[in-house]
C-alpha positions, 0 to 999 in steps of 0.5 A: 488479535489477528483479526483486529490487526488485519482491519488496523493494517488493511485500513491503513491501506485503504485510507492512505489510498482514498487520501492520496486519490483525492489529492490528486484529483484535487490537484488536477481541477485546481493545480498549485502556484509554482513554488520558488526553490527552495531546498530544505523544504524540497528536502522536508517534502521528499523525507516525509513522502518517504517515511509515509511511503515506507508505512503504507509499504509495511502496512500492505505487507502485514496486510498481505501477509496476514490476511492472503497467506493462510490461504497460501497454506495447505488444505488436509496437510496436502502440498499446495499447487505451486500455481495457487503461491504464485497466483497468490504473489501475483495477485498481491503484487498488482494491488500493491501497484494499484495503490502507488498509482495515486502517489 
């Protein structure tokens, strides 16, 4: 079950990645015709943005935290380096950056 739920999780991840990359490299060849203001749809758009904004988010947490933090745990019931968490977190916080970059 661990396994199935880090492969839902980390696709999750990678396609909402791979969707918004192409989106956006879509909008950059062919940029779309001003819109006229219009604020309930302004308002749909930015409430669905952040709904999927908070699924991709909760996606890369079970993400992490199912799939980076049993190397966070200790080897031989030895303490683990506090360096190795933190190298952990950092390494984790870049990705996390790396897949906002296309939104």
């Amino acid at each position: 079950m661990r396994r199935f739920l880090i492969g839902v999780a980390s696709g999750a991840v990678l396609g909402y990645a791979f969707i918004r990359t192409r989106e956006a490299l879509e909008t950059a060849r062919r940029p779309p015709l001003p819109l006229a203001p219009d604020s309930k749809t302004y308002g749909r758009t930015r409430r669905a943005l952040m709904l999927a904004g908070m699924a991709r988010s909760l996606a890369t947490l079970a993400a992490s935290a199912y799939a980076l933090a049993p190397l966070a745990e200790a080897r031989d019931g030895a303490r683990e380096p506090r360096a190795r968490r933190m190298a952990l977190v950092a390494t984790s916080l870049v990705a996390s950056t790396l897949l906002e970059l296309p939104a």
